[in-house]
Each structure stands twice: as structure tokens, then as C-alpha cells.
DOFIMAR-126977 format. One record per residue (C-alpha): residue number from 1; residue in three letters; chain; x, y, z. Coordinates in nm, 2 decimals, m for minus. Example, Ala and Ser with C-alpha at 12.3 -4.5 7.8 and 13.67 -1.06 7.14 Angstrom:
# DOFIMAR-126977
i/aa/ch/x/y/z
1/ALA/A/1.23/m0.45/0.78;
2/SER/A/1.37/m0.11/0.71;
END
This chain:
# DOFIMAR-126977
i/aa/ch/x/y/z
1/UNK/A/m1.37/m0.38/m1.12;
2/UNK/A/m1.06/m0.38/m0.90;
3/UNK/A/m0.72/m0.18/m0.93;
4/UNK/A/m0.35/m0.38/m0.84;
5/UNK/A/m0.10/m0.09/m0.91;
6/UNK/A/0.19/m0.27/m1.04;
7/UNK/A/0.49/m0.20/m0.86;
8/UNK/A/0.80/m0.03/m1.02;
9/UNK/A/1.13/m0.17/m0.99;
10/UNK/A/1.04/m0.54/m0.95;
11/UNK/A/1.01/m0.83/m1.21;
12/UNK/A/0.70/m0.89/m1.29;
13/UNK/A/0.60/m1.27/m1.22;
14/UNK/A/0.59/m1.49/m1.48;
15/UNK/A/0.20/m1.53/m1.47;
16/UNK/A/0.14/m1.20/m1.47;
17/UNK/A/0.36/m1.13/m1.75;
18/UNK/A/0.14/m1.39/m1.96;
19/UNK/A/m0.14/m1.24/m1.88;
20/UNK/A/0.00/m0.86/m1.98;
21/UNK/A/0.10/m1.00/m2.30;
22/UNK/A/m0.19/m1.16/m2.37;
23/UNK/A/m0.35/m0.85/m2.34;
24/UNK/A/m0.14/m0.63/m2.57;
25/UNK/A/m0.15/m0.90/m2.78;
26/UNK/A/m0.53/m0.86/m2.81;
27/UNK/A/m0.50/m0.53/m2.94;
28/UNK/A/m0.25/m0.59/m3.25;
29/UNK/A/m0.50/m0.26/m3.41;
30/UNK/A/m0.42/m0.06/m3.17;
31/UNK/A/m0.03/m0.14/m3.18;
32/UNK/A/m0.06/m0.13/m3.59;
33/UNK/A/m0.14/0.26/m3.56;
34/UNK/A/0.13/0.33/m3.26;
35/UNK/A/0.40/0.15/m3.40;
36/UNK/A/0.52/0.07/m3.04;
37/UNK/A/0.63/m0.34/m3.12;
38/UNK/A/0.88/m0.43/m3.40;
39/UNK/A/0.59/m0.68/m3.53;
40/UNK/A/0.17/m0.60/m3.35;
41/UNK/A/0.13/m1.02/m3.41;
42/UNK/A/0.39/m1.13/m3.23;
43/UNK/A/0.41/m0.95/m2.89;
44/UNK/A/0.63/m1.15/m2.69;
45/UNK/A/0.67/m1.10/m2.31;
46/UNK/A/1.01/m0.97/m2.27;
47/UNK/A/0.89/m0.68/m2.51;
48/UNK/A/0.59/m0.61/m2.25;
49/UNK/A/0.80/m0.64/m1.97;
50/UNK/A/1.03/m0.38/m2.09;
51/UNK/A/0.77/m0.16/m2.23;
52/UNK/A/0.57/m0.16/m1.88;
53/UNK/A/0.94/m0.11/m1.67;
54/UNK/A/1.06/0.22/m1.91;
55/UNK/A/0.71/0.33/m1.83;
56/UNK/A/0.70/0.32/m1.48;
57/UNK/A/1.06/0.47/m1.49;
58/UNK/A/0.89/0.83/m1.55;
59/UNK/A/0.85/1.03/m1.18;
60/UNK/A/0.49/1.00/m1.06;
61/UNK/A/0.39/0.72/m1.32;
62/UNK/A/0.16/0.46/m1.26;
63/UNK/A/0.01/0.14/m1.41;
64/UNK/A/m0.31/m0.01/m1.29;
65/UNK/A/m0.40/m0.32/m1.38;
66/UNK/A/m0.79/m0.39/m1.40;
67/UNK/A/m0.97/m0.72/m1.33;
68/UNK/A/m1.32/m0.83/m1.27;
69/UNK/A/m1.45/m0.96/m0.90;
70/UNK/A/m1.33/m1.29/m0.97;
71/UNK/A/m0.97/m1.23/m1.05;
72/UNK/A/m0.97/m1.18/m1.46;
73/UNK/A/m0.74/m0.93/m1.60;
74/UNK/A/m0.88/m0.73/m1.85;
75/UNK/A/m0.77/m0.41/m1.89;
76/UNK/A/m0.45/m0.18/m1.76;
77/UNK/A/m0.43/0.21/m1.73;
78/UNK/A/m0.11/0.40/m1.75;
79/UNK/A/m0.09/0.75/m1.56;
80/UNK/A/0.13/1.06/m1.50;
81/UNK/A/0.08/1.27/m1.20;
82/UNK/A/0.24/1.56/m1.37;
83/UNK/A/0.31/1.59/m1.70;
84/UNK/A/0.67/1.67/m1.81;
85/UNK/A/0.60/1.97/m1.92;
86/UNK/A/0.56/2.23/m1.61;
87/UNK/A/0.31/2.45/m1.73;
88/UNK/A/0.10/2.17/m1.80;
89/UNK/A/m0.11/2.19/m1.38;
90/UNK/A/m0.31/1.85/m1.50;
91/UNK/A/m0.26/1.45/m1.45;
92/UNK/A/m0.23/1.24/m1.72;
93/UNK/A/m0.36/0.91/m1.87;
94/UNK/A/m0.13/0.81/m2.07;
95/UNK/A/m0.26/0.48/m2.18;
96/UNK/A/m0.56/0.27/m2.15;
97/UNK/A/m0.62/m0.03/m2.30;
98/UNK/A/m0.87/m0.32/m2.28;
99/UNK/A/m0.84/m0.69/m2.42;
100/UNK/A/m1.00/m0.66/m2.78;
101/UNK/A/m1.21/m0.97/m2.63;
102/UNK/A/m1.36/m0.77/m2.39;
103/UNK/A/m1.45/m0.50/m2.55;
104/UNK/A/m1.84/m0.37/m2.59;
105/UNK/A/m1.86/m0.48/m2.26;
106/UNK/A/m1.79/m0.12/m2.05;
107/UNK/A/m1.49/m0.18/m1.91;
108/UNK/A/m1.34/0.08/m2.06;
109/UNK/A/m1.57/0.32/m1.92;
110/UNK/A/m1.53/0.16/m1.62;
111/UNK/A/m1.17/0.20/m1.58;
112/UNK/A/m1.13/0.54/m1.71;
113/UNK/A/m1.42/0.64/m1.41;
114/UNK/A/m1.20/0.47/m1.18;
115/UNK/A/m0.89/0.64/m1.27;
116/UNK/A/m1.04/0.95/m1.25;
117/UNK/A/m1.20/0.88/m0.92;
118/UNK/A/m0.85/0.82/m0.78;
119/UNK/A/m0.71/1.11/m0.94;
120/UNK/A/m0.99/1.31/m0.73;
121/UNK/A/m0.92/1.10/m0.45;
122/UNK/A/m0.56/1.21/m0.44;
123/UNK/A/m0.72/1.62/m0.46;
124/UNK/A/m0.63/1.62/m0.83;
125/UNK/A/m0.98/1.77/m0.85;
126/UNK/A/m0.94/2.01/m1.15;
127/UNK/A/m0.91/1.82/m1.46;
128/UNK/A/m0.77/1.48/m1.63;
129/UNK/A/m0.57/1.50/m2.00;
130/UNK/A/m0.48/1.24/m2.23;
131/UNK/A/m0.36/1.21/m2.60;
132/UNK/A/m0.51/1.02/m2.87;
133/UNK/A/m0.36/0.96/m3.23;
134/UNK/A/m0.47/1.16/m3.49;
135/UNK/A/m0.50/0.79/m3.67;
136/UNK/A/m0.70/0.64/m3.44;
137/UNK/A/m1.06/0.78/m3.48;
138/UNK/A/m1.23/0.49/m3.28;
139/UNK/A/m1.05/0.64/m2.97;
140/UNK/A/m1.13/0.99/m3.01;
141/UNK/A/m1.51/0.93/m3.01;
142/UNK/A/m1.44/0.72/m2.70;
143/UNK/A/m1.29/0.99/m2.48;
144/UNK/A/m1.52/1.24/m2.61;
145/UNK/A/m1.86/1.01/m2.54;
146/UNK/A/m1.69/1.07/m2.20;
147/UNK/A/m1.70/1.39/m2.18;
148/UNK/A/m1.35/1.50/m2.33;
149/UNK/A/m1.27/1.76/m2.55;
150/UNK/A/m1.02/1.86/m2.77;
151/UNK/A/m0.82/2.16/m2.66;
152/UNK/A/m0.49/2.12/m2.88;
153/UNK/A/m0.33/1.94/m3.19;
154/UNK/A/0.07/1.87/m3.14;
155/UNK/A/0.30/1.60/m3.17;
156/UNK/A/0.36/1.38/m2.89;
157/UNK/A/0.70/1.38/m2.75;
158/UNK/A/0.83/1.00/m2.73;
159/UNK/A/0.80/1.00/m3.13;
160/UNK/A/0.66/1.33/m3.29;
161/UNK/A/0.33/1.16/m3.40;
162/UNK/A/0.03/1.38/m3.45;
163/UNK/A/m0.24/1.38/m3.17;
164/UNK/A/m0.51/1.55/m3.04;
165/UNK/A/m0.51/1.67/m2.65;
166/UNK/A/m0.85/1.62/m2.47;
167/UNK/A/m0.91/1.77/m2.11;
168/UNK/A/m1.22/1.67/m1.87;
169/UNK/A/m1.29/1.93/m1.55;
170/UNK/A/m1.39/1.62/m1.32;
171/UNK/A/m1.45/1.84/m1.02;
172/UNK/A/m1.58/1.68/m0.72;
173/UNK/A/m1.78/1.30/m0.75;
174/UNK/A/m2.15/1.26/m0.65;
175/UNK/A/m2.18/1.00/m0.37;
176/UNK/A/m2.46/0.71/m0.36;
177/UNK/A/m2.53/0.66/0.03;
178/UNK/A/m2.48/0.33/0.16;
179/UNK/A/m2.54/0.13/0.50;
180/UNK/A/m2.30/m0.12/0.65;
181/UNK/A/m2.19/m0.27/0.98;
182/UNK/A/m1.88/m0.46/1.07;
183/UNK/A/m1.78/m0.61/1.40;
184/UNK/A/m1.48/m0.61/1.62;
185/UNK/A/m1.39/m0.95/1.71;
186/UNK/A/m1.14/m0.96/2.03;
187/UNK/A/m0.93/m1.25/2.13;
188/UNK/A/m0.90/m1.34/2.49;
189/UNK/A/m0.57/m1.15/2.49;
190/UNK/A/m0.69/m0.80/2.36;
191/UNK/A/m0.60/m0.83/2.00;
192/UNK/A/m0.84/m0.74/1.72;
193/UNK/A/m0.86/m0.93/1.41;
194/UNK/A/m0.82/m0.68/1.02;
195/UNK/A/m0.83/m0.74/0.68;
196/UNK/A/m0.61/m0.56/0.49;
197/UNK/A/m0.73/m0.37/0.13;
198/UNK/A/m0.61/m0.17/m0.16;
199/UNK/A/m0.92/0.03/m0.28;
200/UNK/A/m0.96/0.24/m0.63;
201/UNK/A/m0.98/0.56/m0.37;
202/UNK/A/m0.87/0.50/m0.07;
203/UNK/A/m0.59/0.34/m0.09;
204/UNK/A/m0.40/0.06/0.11;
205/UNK/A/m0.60/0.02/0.43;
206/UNK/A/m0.75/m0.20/0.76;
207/UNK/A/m1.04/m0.28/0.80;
208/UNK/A/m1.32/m0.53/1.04;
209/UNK/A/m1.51/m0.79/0.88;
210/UNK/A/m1.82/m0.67/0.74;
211/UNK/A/m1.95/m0.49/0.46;
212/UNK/A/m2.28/m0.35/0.31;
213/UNK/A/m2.62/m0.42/0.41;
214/UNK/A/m2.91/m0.56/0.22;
215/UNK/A/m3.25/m0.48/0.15;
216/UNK/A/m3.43/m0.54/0.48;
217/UNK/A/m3.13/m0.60/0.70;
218/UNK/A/m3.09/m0.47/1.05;
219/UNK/A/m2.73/m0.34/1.11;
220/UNK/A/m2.66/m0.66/1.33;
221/UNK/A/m2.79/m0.92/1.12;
222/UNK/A/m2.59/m0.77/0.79;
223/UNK/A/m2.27/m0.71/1.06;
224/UNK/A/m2.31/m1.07/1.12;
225/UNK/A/m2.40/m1.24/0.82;
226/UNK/A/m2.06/m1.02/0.66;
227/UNK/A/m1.84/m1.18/0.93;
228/UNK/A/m1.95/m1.56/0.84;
229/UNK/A/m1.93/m1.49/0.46;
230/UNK/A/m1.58/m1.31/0.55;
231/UNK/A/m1.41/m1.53/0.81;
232/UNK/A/m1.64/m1.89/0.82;
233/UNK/A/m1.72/m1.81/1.15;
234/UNK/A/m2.07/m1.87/1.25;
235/UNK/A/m2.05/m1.91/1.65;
236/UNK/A/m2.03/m1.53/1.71;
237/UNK/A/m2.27/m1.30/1.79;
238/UNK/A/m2.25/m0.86/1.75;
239/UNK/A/m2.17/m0.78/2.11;
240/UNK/A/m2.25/m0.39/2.16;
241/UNK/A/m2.21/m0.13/1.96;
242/UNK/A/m1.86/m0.01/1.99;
243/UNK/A/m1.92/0.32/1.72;
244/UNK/A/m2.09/0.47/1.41;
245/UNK/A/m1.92/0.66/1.12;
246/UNK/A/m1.89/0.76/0.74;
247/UNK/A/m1.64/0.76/0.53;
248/UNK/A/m1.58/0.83/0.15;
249/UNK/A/m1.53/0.55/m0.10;
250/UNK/A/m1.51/0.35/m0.44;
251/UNK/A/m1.73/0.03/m0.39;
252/UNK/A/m1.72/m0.21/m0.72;
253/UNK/A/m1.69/0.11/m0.95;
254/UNK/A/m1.91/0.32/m0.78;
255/UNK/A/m1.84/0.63/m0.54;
256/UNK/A/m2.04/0.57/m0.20;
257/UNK/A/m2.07/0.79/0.12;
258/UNK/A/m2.10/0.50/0.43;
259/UNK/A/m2.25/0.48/0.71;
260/UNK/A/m2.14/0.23/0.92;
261/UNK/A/m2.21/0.06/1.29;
262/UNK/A/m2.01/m0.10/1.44;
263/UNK/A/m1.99/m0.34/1.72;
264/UNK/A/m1.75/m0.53/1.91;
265/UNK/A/m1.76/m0.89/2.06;
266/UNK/A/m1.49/m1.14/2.19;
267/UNK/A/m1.38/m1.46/2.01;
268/UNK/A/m1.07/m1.72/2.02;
269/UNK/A/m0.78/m1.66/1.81;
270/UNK/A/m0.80/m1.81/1.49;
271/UNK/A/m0.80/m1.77/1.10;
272/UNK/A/m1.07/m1.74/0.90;
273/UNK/A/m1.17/m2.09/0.77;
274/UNK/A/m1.41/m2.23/0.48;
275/UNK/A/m1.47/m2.35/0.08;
276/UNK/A/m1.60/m2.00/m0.03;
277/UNK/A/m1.37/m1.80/0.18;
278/UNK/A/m1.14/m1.70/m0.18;
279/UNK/A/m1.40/m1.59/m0.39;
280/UNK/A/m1.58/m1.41/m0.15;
281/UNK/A/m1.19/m1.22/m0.01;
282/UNK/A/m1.13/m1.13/m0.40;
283/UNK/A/m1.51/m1.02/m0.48;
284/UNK/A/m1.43/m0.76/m0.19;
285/UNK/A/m1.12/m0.68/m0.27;
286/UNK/A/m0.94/m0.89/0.07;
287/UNK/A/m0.56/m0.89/0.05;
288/UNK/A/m0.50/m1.07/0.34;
289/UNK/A/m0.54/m1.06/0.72;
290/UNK/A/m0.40/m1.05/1.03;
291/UNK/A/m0.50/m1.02/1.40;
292/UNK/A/m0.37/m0.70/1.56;
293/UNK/A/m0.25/m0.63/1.93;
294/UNK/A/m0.36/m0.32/2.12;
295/UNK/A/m0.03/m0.16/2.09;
296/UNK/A/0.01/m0.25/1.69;
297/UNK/A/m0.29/m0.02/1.68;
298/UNK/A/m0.22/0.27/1.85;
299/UNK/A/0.12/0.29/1.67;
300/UNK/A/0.02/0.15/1.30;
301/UNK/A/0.15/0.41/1.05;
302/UNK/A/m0.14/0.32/0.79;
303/UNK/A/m0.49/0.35/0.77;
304/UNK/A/m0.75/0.21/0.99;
305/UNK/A/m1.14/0.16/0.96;
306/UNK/A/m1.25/0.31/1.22;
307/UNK/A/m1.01/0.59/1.31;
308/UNK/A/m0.96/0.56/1.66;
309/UNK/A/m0.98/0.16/1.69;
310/UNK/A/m0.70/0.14/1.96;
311/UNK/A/m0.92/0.40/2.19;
312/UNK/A/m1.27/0.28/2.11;
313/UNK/A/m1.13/m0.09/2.18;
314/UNK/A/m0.93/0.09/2.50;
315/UNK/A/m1.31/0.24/2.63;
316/UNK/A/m1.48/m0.08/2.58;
317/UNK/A/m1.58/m0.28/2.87;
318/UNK/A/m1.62/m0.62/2.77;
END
């Protein structure tokens, strides 16, 4: 499962939009026990769009917008990073929701792992609360089968309906290891080619072609069978290896430590190329891409994979 924040402040595609309401629409149970829409059957998309822009209108909200590796939306999460009121030291989910069609399936579990893993992520590593309805018994065993319990009985603020708050201590996340490799590919005029991603964890960040490695794989063989499944390019070979390194993050819903090589060979200037190219970019969670000069890299304000590409690519001899 993947996470696309949606940004505040902007109107929301018209696409998208169906595809929101479509899923609120789904849950017409769910809005019956709120009350949040005039009429739960007939959810139409300017109601969605306003309910989504009032909620991102609160400081230090956010909604995240679930889908599956090959692009299907099914679920959204709304968070708080502080609650409003100040005595309250926890983050919030405020709302998450999964289309009725999809349910049974553990995406809900999924999502509410992920939002919690980038709560940690962000060192909000204490706890997690939420409210549920005191109407809505199907969600209370829900957040309790995960591990939350009830520490208070109030109405909620927006409308004075009676809930129950639940907290979870999440504390830090166990780490499955795992082995990669990516390689550098240089053109002939020192520029380094990056895809760009937006991970659960880490956030908005470069990185080289490659990925994980499969049972049996040397480093170099999964280094370059990732850079013909990323890019189409099959007339390069891993030159030498330009570093190793591990790093923390969430890969398809699960919290991995990696341990990467890394090697470094030159190539001509081109974009990647090939029938399979889009499934594969949004099964890994690929933005886009873009080939990088020496200096771009030594000044970019974001994140790179590996820190330090501008030296290590600067020490290279090749």
C-alpha cells in the first residue's frame, strides 16, 4: 500500500474527486451514524471536496490517501499532529476509512500500521489517539483488535457526540533486514540519473535505480536486473562499487533496515524507455525522474540515497 498526502489549499482534480466520493459514498453506514452529509446515499462531490478542504484547514492536519501497487484508491486517513487541546502531548487519527467494497481485505490494518509508522517516523514515538462513536461498535472492536484502549468517555468537539478515546504507546518499530543494490549511472558529461519518491516513512526523496534483492541474487546481478526493470536499459553493466549503507524504511507496508551496495557505471543520456516501465514505477512507488548535474547535487535541499552522492561521485575515478 502506498500514501499520496493530499495537498491543502489546491482543487482537488476532477478524477480524484470521483474517486474520493466514490469512496465516502461506499460507506453510507458509517455516514448514517456521524451525520456528517445532509443525505449518506447521495454524497455528491462538491460535499467531499468541501469536507476534505475544512479538514485540511486545521494546523498540522493531514489526509493520506491509500492505494494498492497498481494505482487503486481504497482507503484515506485523516491526522492531527497535535490535538487542539494543549494538554493533550499525543497525534491524532482523526478519521480512517476504507471503501465498504474493500473491506475484510486488511487494508484497514494496513493503513492504520502505516500511519503509525509515519507518526514514529516523524519522532512522535510515544503514543497515537483517536475517537470512535459511542454508536459505532464495529469500530471500537477494530481499534482495540489493534491494540487500543479506552482511556476516556467525552463528547467530541465539532458536534458534542458521545465517544470513547483510545490511546496505543507505539514506541519504537521492529525492523525486518533487507539486501539491495542500486547503480549510479553517469552520463558522458558528469550528471547522475534519480528517481524521485514519496515513502510512508521517509518522506519525499532521490534515489538510484535499484531496489531489493531476491533469493539467490548476488548484489550485482539484483543491482542490474533493478536498473532494466526500472529504466528499459539492458546495455549496462555495474561498474565498481562506489559505497555500501543502511538506511531505515517502510517497503510495501512493512518497516525494513537496508543494506545496500552500490555501484557506479557510465551511460548516455537518456530516459528510461519500455511497455512495463508504468507498472513497475507505481508498484515502487516512482514519481518521476530526472538526471542530475554534479553541482545540483552538492547543493539539492532534499533528500538523497546515498548521502554524500555528489562526493562519492566527486572520488570516483571512472
Amino acid at each position: 500500500m502506498i500514501l499520496e498526502p493530499l495537498s491543502p489549499g489546491e482543487d482537488i482534480p476532477a478524477p480524484l474527486l470521483a474517486e474520493l466520493t466514490a469512496l465516502y459514498a461506499s460507506n453510507g453506514e458509517f455516514h448514517r451514524l456521524t451525520g456528517d452529509f445532509p443525505d449518506p446515499d447521495d454524497i455528491r462531490p462538491e460535499q467531499v471536496a468541501a469536507t476534505l478542504a475544512e479538514d485540511l484547514s486545521v494546523p498540522g492536519a493531514e489526509v493520506l490517501l491509500a492505494r494498492t501497487e497498481e494505482g487503486r484508491l481504497v482507503g484515506l486517513a485523516g491526522t492531527l499532529a497535535h490535538h487542539p487541546q494543549p494538554v493533550d502531548p499525543d497525534p491524532w487519527i482523526g478519521l480512517l476509512m476504507v471503501n465498504a467494497q474493500e473491506h475484510g481485505k486488511g487494508y484497514g490494518r494496513t493503513l492504520a500500521e502505516l500511519v503509525e509508522n509515519r507518526f514514529r517516523a516523524r519522532g512522535r514515538r510515544s503514543a497515537v489517539r483517536l475517537a470512535v462513536l459511542e454508536n459505532n461498535p464495529k469500530a471500537l472492536a477494530f481499534w482495540t483488535a489493534l491494540g487500543y484502549e479506552v482511556i476516556d468517555h467525552r463528547p467530541d468537539r465539532a458536534h458534542g457526540r458521545p465517544c470513547a478515546v483510545l490511546r496505543k504507546v507505539i514506541g519504537e518499530v521492529s525492523r525486518t533486514p533487507r539486501k539491495a543494490a542500486r547503480i549510479a549511472v553517469v552520463d558522458p558529461d558528469g550528471a547522475v540519473f534519480l528517481f524521485r519518491y514519496d515513502n510512508v516513512e521517509a518522506g519525499v526523496h532521490w534515489a538510484l535505480p535499484g531496489g531489493g534483492l531476491e533469493a539467490g541474487e548476488s548484489p550485482r546481478e539484483g543491482a542490474l536486473r533493478e536498473l532494466a526493470e526500472e529504466t528499459g536499459w539492458t546495455d549496462l553493466e555495474p561498474g565498481p562499487l562506489l559505497c555500501t549503507w543502511e538506511h531505515d524504511f517502510t517497503h510495501t507496508g512493512v518497516p525494513v533496515r537496508q543494506h545496500e551496495h552500490v555501484y557506479v557505471t557510465r551511460g548516455p543520456h537518456r530516459d528510461p524507455a519500455g511497455p512495463r516501465l508504468a507498472a513497475a514505477h507505481t508498484a515502487d512507488g516512482i514519481l518521476t525522474w530526472r538526471w542530475w548535474t554534479r553541482q545540483e547535487l552538492a547543493e539539492a535541499p532534499g533528500l538523497l540515497w546515498p548521502p554524500g552522492l555528489a562526493g562519492l561521485l566527486d572520488a570516483w575515478k571512472g
